[in-house]
C-alpha positions in Angstrom: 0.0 0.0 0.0 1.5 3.5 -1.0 2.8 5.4 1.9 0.0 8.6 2.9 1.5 12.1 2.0 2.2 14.0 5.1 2.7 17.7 5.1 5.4 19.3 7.7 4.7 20.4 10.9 4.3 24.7 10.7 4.9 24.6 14.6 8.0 22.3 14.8 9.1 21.8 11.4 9.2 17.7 11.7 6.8 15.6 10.4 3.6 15.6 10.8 2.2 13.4 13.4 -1.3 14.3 13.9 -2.3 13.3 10.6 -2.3 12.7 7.2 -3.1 14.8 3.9 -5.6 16.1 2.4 -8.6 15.0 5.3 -7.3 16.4 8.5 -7.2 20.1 9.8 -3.8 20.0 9.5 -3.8 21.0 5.4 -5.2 24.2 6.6 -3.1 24.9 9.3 -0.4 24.2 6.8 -2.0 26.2 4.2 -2.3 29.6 6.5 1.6 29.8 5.4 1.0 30.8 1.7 -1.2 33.9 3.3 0.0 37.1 2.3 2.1 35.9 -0.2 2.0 36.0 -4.6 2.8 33.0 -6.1 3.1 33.5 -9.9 2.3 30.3 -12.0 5.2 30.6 -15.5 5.0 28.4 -18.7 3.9 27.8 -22.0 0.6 28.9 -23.3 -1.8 25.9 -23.3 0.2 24.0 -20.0 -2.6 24.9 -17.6 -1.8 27.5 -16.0 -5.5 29.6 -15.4 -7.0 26.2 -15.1 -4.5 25.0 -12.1 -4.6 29.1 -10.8 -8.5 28.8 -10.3 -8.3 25.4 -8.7 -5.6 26.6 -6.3 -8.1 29.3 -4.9 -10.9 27.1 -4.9 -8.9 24.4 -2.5 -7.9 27.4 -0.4 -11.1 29.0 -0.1 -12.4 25.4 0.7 -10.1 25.2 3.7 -11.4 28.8 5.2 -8.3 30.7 3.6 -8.8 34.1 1.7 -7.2 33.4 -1.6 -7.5 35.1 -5.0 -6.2 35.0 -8.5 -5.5 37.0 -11.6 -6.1 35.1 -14.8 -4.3 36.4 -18.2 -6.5 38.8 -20.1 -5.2 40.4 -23.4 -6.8 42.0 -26.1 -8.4 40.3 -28.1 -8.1 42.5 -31.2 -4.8 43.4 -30.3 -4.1 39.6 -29.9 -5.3 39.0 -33.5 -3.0 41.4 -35.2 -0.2 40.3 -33.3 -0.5 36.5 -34.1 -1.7 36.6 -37.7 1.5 36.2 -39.7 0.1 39.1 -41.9 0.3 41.4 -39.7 2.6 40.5 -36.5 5.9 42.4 -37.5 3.8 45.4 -37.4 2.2 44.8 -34.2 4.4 42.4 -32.2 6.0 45.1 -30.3 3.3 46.8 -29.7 1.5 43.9 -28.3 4.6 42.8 -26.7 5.1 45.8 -24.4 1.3 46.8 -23.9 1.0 43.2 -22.4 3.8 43.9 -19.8 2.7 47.0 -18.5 -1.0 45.9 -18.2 0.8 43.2 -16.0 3.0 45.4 -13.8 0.2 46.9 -12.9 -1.6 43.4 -11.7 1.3 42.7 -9.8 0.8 45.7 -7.9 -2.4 45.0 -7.2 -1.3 41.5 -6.3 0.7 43.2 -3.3 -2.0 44.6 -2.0 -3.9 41.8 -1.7 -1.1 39.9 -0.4 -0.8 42.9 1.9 -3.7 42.3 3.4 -3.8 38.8 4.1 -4.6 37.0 0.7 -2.7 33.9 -1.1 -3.0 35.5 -4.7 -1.8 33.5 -7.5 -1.1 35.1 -10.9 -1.8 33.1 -14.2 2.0 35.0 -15.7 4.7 37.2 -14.3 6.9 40.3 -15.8 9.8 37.9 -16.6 7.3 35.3 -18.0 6.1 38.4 -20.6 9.9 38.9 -21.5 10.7 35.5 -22.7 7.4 36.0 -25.1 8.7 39.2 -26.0 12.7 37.5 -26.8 10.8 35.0 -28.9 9.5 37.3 -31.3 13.2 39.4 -31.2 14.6 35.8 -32.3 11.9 35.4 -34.6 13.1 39.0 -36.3 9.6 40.1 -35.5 11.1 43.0 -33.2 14.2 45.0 -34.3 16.9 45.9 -31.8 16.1 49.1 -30.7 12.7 48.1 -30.1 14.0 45.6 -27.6 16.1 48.1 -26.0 13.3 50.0 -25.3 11.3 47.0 -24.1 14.2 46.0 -21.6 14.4 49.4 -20.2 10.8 49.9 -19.5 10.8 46.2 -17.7 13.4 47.2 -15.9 11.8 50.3 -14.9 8.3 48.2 -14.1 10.4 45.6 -12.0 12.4 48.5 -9.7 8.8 50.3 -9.1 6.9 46.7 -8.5 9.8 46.1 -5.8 9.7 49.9 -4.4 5.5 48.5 -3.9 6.5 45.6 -2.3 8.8 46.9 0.3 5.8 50.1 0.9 3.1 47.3 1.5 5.4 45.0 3.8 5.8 42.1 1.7 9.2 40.4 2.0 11.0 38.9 -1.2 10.7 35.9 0.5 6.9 36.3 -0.3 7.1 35.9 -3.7 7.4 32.1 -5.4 7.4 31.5 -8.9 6.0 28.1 -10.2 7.5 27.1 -13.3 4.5 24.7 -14.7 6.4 22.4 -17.4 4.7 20.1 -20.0 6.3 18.8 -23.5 5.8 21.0 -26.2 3.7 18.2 -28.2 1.2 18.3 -24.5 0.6 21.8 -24.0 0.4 22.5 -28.3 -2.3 19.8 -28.0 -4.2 21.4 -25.2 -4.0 24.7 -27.0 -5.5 23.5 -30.1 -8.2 21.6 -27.6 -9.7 24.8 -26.7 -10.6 25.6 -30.4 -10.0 29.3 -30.1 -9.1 31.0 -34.1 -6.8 33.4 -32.8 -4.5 30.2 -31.3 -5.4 28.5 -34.8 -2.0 29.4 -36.5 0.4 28.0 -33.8 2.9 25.8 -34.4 4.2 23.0 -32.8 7.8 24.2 -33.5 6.5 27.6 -31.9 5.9 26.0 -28.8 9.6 24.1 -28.5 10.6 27.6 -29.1 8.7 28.7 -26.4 9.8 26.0 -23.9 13.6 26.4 -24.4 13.1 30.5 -23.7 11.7 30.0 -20.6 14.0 27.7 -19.4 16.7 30.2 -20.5 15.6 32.4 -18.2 15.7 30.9 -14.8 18.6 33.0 -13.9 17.1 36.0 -13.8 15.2 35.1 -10.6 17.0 36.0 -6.5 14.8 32.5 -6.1 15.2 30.0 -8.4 11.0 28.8 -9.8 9.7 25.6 -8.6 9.4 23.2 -11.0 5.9 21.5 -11.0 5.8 18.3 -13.6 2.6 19.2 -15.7 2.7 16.7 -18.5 0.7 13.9 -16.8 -1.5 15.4 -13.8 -3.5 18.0 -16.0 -4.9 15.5 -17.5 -6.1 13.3 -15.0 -9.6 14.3 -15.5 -13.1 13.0 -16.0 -15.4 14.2 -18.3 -16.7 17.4 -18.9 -13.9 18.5 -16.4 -10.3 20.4 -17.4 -10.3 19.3 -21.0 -13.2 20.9 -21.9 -15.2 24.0 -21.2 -13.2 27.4 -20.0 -10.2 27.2 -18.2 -11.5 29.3 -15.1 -14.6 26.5 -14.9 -12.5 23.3 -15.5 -12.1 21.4 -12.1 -9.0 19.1 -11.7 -8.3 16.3 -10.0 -8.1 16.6 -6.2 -4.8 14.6 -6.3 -3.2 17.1 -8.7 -4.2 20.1 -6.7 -3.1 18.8 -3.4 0.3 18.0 -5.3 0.7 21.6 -6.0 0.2 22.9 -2.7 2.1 20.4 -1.0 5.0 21.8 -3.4 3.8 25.2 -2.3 3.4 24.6 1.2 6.9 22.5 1.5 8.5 25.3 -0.3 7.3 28.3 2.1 8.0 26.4 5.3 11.7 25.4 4.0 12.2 29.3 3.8 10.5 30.1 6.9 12.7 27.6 8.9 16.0 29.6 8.4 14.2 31.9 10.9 11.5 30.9 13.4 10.9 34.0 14.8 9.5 35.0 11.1 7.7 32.1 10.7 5.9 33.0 14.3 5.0 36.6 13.1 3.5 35.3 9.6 1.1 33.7 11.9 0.6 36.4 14.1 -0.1 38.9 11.1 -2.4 36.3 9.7 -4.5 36.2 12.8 -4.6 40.0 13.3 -5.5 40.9 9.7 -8.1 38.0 10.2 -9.1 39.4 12.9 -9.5 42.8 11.7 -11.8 41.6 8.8 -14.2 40.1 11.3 -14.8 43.4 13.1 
């Protein structure tokens, strides 16, 4: 018989005794540590990452923890022009950089929420928009002074976003990025699942591209992504469930849920444990903001 998952102990950092994951109180209790942080959810399009962002908050709201996310919205139009081949040289900068600063400004938001006691997820980050944006430079799409510009104006976005951070009390410990990985063959065939025209033109060659970029730039985080294997779980589902219907409505697999947030979970407390005291006043903020809300 396989072995039940066990989550560590918030209070003592060992295993947990009292029980075993997911149908104890202790997945909450473990839980309350991704409060008032921002977890950002990279990748691929088409790997799952709105679907696995929406079923995140709905396991966290389930366990009586304020949780909220931010799925990718673009504009459609602008979308269209961009990834018709008729027309993306003249727009794929435009598109490019519009994207971004539409996203700084979510992460800002994000803070605040985060700020105030939520676990906010974000379907995309700032550096996940840049390897989008090197694509299309390697592709010839964008010129070299038009990624100049682009990298400056990230740059910019990234020193303000951190200026935020630091303004709301957030920590840069309470930021993770999840790097959600699938073959390019998976998450091309997922994309072409959801039967949308402006995705109609992709490539599975587009989406190997895509894959080694953002694996090129794992460097360019203080805290190396998590690495959450994507190929088989997303598509452990039953009918009329993740592979079909919108992303934000799918429901996964409770298994492949749980697997996340035990990655989550495992990863907060490991950083927490350096410093006990810290770990001690996450909780105590958590409690007081909780506490606040209930007056």
């Amino acid at each position: 018989m396989e072995e039940p998952k066990r989550v560590p102990s918030i209070d003592s950092g060992s295993d947990n005794d009292r029980g075993v994951w997911p149908h104890n109180r202790n997945l909450a209790d473990a839980a309350k540590t991704l409060c008032g942080t921002v977890i950002t959810l990279e990748g691929s399009i088409g790997v799952g990452k709105t679907t696995l962002c929406c079923n995140l908050v709905s396991e966290m709201t389930r366990l009586g923890l304020p949780a909220c996310c931010h799925v990718e919205k673009v504009d459609e139009e602008h979308l269209r022009l961009f990834i018709d081949p008729a027309t993306r040289k003249k727009f794929a900068f435009s598109f490019q950089l519009d994207t971004m600063l539409q996203r700084a400004v979510t992460v800002r938001e994000a803070y605040g929420q985060a700020a105030k006691g939520s676990c906010v997820f974000l379907d995309r980050g700032l550096l996940g928009d840049r390897v989008f944006c090197l694509q299309q430079h390697a592709e010839g799409n964008i010129d070299d002074e038009q990624m100049r510009v682009y990298e400056s104006r990230l740059k910019k976005e990234l020193e303000r976003n951190a200026l935020v951070r630091r303004e709301v009390g957030l920590y840069e410990e309470d930021e993770t990025t999840v790097y959600v990985d699938a073959k390019p063959e998976t998450a091309y065939a997922r994309t072409m699942k959801r039967d949308n025209v402006n995705e109609s033109v992709y490539t599975e060659d587009y989406f190997r591209a895509l894959k080694a970029k953002h694996e090129e730039f794992f460097e360019l985080y203080n805290r190396p992504p998590l690495l959450l294997d994507w190929d088989r779980e997303y598509d452990l589902t039953s009918e009329g469930s993740a592979a079909e219907g919108s992303a934000e409505e799918s429901v996964l697999p409770a298994e492949a849920v749980e697997r996340c947030l035990t990655l989550l979970v495992g990863d907060r407390v490991a950083t927490c444990a350096v410093d006990r005291d810290r770990l001690r006043a996450i909780a105590w903020i958590y409690r007081a903001r909780v506490s606040a809300r209930q007056q």
